[in-house]
N, CA, C and O of each residue as an XYZ file, in Angstrom:
536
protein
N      -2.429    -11.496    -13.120
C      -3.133    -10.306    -12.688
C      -4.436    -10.151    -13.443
O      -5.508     -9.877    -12.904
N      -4.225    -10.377    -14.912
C      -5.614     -9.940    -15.537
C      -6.792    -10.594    -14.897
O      -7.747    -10.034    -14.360
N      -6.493    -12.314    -15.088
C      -7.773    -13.095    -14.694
C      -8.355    -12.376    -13.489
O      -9.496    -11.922    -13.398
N      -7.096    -12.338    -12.307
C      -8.111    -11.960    -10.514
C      -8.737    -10.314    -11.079
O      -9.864    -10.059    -10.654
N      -8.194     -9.407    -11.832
C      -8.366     -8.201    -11.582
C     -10.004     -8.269    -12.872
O     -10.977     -7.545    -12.659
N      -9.966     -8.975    -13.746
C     -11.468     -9.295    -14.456
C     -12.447    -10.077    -13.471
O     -13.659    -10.083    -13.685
N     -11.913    -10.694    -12.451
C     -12.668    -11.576    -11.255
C     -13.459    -10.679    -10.383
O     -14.657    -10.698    -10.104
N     -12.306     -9.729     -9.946
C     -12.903     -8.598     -9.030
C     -13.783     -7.528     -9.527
O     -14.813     -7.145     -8.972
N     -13.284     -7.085    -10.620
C     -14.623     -6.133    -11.251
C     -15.931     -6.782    -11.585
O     -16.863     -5.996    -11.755
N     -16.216     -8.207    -11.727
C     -16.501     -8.554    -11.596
C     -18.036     -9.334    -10.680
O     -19.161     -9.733    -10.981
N     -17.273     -9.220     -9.593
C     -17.949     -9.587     -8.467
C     -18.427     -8.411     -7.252
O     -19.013     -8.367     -6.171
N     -17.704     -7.465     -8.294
C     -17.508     -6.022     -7.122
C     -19.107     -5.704     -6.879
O     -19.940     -6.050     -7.717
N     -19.449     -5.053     -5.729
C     -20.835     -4.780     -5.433
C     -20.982     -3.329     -5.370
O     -20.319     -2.832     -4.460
N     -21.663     -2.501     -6.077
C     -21.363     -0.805     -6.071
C     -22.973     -0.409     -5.813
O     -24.103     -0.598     -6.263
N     -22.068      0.435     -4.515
C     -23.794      1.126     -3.832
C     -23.132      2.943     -3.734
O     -22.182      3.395     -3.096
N     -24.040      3.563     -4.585
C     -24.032      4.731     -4.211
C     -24.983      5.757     -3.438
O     -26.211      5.789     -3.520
N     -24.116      6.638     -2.626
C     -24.669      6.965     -1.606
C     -24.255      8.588     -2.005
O     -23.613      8.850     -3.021
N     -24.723      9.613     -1.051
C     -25.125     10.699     -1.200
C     -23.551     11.333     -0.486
O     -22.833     10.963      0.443
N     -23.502     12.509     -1.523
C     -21.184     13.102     -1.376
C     -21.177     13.703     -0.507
O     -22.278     13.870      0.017
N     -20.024     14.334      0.113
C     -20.152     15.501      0.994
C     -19.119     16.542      0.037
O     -18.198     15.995     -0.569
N     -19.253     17.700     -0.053
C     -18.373     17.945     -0.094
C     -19.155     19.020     -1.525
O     -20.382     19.109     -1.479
N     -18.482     19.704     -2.603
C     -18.878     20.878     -3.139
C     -19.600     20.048     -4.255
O     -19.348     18.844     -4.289
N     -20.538     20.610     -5.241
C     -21.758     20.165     -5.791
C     -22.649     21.298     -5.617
O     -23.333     21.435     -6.631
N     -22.888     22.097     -4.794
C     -23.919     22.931     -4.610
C     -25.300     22.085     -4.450
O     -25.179     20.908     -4.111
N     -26.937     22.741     -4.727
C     -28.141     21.757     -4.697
C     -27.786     20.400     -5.238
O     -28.083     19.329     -4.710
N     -27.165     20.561     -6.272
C     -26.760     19.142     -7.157
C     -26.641     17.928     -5.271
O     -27.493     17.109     -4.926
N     -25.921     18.123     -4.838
C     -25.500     17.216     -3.579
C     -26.482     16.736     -2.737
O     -26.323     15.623     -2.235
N     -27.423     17.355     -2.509
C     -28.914     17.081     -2.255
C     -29.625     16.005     -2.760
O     -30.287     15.206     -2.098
N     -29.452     16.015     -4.030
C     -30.127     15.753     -5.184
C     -30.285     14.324     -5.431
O     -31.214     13.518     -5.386
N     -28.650     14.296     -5.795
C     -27.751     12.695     -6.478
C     -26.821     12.373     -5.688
O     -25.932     13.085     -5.220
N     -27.096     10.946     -5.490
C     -26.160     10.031     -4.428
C     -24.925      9.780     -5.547
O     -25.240      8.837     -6.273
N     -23.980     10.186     -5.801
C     -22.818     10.902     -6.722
C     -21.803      9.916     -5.823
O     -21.024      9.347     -6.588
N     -21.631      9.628     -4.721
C     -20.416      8.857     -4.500
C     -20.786      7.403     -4.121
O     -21.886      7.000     -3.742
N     -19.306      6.488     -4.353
C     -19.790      5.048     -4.902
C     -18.724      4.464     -3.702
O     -17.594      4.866     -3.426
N     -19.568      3.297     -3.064
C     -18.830      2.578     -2.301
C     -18.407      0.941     -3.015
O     -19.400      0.216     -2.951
N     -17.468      0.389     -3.512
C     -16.979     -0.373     -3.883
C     -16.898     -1.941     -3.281
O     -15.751     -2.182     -3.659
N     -17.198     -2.800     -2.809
C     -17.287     -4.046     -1.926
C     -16.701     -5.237     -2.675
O     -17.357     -5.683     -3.617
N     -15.581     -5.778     -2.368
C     -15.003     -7.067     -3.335
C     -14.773     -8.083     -2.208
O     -13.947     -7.958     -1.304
N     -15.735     -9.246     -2.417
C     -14.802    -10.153     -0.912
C     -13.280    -10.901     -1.952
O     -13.213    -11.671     -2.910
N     -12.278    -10.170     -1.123
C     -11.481    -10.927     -1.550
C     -11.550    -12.771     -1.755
O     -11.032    -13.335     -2.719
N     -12.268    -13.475     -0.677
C     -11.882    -14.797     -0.719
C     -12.329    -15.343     -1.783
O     -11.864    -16.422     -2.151
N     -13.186    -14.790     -2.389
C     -13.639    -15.246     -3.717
C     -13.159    -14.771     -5.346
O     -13.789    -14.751     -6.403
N     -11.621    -14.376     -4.961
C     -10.730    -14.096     -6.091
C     -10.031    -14.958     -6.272
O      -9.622    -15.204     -7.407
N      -9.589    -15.866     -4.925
C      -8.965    -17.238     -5.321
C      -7.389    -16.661     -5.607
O      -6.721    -17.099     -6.544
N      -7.049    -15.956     -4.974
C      -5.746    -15.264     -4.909
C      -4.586    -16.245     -3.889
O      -4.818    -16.825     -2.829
N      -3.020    -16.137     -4.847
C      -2.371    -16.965     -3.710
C      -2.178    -16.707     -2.490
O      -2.366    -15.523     -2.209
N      -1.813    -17.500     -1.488
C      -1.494    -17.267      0.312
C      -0.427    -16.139      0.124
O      -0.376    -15.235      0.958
N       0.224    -16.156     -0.691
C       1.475    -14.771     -0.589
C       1.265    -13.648     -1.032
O       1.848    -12.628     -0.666
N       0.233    -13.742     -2.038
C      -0.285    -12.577     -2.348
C      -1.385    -12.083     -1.469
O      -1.555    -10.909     -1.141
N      -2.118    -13.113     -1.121
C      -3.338    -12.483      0.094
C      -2.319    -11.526      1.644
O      -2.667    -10.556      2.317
N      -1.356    -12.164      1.681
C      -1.063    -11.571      2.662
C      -0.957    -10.140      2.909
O      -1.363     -9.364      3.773
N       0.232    -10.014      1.074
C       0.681     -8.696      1.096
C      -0.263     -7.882      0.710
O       0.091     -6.742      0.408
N      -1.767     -8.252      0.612
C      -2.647     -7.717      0.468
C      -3.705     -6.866      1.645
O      -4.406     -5.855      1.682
N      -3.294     -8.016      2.549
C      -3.696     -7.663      4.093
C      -3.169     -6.208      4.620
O      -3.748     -5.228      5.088
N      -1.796     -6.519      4.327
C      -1.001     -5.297      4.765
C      -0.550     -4.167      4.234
O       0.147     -3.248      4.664
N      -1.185     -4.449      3.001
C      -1.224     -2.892      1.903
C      -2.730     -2.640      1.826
O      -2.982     -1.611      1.200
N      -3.476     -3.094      2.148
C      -5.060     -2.518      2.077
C      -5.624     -2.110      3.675
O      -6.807     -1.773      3.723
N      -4.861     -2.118      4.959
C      -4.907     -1.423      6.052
C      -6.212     -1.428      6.600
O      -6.974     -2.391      6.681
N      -6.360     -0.507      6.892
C      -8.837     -1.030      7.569
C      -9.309     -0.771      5.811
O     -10.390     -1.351      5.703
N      -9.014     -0.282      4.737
C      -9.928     -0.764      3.918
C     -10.501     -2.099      3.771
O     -11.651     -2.173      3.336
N      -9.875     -3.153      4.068
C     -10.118     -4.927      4.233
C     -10.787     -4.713      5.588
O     -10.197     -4.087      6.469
N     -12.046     -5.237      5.778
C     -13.089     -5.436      6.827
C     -12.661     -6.610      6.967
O     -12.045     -7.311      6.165
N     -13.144     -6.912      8.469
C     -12.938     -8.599      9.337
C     -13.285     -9.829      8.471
O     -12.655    -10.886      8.462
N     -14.490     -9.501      7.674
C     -15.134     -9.903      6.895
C     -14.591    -10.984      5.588
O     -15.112    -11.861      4.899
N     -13.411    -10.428      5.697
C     -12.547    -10.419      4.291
C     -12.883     -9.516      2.728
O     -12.410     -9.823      1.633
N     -13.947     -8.200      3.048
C     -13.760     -7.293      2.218
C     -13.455     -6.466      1.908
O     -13.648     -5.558      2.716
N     -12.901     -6.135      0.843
C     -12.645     -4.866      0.339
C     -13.129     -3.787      0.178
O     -13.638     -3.667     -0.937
N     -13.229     -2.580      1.067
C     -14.362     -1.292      0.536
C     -13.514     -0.523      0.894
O     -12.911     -0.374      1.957
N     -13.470      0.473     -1.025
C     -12.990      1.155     -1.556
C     -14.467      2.507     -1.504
O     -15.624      2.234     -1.824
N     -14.106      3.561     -1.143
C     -15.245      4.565     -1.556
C     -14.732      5.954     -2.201
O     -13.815      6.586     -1.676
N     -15.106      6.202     -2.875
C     -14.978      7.425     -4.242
C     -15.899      8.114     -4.483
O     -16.970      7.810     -5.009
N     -15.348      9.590     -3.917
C     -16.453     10.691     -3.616
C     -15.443     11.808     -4.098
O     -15.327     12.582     -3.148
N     -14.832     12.139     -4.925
C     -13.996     13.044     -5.268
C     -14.514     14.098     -6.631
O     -14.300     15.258     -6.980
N     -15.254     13.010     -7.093
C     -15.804     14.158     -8.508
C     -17.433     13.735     -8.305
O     -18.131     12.869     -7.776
N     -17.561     15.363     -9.361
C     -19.507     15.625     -8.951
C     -20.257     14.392     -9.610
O     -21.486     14.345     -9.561
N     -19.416     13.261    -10.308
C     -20.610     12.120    -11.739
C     -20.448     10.994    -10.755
O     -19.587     10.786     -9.900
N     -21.326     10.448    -11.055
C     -21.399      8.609    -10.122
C     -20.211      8.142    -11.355
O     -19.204      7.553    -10.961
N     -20.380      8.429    -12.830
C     -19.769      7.389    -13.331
C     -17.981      7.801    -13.413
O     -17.097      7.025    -13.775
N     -17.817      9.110    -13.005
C     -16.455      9.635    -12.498
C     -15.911      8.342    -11.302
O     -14.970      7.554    -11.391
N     -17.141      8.567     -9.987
C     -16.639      8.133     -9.366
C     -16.556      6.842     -9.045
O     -16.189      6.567     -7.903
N     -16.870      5.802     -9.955
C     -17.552      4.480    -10.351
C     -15.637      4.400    -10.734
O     -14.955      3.623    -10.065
N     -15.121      5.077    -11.588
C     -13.828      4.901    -12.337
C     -12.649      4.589    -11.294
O     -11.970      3.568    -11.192
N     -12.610      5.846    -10.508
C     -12.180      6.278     -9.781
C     -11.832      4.670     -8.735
O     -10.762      4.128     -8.460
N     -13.106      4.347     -8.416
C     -13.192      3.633     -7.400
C     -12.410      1.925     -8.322
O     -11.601      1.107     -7.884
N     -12.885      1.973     -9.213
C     -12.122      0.735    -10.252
C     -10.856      0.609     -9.787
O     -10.289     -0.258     -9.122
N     -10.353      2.153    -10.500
C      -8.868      2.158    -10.691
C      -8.197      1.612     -9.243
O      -7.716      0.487     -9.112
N      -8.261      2.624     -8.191
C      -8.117      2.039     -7.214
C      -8.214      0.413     -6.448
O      -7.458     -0.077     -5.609
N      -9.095     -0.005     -6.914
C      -9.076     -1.472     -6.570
C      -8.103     -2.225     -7.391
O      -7.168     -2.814     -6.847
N      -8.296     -2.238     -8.848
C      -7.086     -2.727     -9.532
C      -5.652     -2.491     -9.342
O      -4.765     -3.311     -9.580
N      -5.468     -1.036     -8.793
C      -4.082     -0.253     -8.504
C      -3.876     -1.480     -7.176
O      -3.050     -2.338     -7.485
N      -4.361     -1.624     -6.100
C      -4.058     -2.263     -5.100
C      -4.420     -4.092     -5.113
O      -3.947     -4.912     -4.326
N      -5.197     -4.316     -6.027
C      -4.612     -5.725     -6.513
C      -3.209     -6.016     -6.834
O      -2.309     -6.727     -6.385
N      -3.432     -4.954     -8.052
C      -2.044     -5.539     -8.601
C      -0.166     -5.102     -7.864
O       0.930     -5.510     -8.246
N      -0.457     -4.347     -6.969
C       0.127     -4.399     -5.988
C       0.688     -5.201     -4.896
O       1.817     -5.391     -4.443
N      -0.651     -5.657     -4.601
C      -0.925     -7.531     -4.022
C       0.100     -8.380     -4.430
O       1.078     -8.937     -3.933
N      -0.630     -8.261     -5.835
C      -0.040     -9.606     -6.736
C       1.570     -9.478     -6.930
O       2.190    -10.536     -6.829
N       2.211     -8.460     -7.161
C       3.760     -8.319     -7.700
C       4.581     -8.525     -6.433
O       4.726     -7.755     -5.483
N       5.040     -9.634     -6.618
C       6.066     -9.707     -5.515
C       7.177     -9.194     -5.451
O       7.663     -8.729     -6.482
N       7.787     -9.144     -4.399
C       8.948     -8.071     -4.442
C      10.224     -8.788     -4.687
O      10.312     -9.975     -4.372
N      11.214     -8.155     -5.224
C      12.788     -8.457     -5.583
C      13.327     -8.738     -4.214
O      13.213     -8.090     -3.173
N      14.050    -10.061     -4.516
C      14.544    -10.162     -3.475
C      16.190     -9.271     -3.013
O      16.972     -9.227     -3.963
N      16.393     -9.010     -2.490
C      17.251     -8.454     -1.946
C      18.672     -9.141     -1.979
O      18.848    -10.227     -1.426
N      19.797     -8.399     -2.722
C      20.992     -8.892     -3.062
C      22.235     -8.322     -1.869
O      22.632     -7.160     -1.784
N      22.738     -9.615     -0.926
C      23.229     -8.977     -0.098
C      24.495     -8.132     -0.554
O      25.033     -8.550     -1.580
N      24.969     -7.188     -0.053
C      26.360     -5.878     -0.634
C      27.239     -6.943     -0.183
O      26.961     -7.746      0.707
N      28.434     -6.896     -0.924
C      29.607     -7.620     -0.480
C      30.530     -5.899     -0.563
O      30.486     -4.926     -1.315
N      31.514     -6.391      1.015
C      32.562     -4.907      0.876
C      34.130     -5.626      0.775
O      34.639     -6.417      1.569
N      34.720     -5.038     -0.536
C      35.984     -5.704     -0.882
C      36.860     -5.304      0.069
O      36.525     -4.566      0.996
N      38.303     -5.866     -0.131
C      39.478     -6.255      1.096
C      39.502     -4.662      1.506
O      39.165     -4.336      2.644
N      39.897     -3.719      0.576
C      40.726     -2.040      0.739
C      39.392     -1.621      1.639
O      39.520     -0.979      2.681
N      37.947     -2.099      1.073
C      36.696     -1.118      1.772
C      36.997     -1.747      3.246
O      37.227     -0.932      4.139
N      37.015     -3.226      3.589
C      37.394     -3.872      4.766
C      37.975     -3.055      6.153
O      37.429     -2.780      7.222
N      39.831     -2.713      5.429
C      40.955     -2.093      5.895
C      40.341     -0.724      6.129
O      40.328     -0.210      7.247
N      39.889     -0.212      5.167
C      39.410      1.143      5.322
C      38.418      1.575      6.456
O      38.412      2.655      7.047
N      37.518      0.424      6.649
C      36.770      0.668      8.032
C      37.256      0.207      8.857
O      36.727      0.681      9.863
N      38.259     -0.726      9.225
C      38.808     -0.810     10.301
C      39.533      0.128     10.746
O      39.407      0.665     11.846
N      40.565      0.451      9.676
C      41.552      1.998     10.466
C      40.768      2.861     10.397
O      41.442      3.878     10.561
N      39.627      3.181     10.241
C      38.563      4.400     10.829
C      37.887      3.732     12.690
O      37.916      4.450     13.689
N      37.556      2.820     12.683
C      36.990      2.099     13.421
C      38.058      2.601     14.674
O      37.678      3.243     15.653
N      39.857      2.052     14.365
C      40.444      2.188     15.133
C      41.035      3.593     15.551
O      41.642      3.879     16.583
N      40.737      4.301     14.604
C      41.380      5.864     14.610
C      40.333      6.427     16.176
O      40.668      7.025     17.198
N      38.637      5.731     15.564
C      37.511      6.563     16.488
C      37.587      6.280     17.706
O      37.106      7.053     18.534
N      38.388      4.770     18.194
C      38.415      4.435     19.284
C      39.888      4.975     20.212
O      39.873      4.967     21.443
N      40.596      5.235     19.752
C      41.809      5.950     19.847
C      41.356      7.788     20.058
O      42.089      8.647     20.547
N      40.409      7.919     19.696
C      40.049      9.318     19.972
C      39.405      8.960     21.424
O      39.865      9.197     22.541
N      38.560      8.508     21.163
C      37.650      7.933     22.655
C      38.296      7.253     23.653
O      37.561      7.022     24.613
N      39.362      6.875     23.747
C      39.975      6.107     24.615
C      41.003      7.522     25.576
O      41.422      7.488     26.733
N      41.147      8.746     24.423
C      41.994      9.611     25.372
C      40.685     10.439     26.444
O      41.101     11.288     27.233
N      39.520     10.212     26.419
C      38.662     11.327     26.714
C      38.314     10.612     28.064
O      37.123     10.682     28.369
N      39.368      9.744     29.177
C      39.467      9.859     30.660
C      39.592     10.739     31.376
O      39.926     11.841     30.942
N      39.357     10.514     32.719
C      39.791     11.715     33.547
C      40.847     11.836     33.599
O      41.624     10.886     33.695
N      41.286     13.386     33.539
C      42.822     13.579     33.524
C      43.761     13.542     34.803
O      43.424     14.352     35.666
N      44.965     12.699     35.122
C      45.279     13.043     36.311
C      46.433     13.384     36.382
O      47.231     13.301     35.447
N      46.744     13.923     37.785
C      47.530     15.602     38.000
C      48.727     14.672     38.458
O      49.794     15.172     38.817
């Protein structure tokens, strides 16, 4: 994780642009929010991690293969300079951690028996609910 996530700050391209949102004149003024740009392909990240990257970064990942992250939440560029970091690293390293694989449940003999005579009790209920005849 460290190397790609020192790669990406790195290579990241930060353009700030003008906020919406409360600031008062200040907002006028100073282009206060920061758009973030990382091409992934040039992190050199594995095929398994690029994937789960695809599908945890949603339209933030452009056709392109980049990343744009934008951070407009506090009134400082260098607030939102942080802001916009954290976030990219938060969803790298997200990327990167692969998941536990999954341990299938085993159900012992009594749990077995136990759902079957439920199984058969429910069908024994359902089996009387014909039409009744006279």
């Amino acid at each position: 994780m460290g190397k790609i996530a020192d790669r990406a700050l790195e290579i990241a391209e930060e353009k700030f642009i003008a906020s919406s949102g409360p600031g008062g004149q200040n907002v006028n003024k100073v282009a206060s929010a920061v758009q973030l740009r990382v091409d992934v392909f040039q992190l050199g990240m594995p095929p398994d991690a690029f994937n789960r990257l695809q599908e945890i970064a949603g339209s933030k990942l452009t056709k392109s293969g980049e990343i744009l992250i934008a951070a407009n939440e506090y009134r400082t560029q260098e607030q939102n300079r942080e802001a916009a970091r954290e976030r990219l690293l938060a969803l790298l390293s997200e990327a990167l951690t692969s998941p536990k694989k999954r341990k299938k449940s085993r159900v012992n003999r009594v749990g077995k028996v136990k759902r079957l005579k439920a199984k058969k009790a429910r069908g024994d209920v359902k089996s009387k609910r014909g039409k009744v005849e006279w």
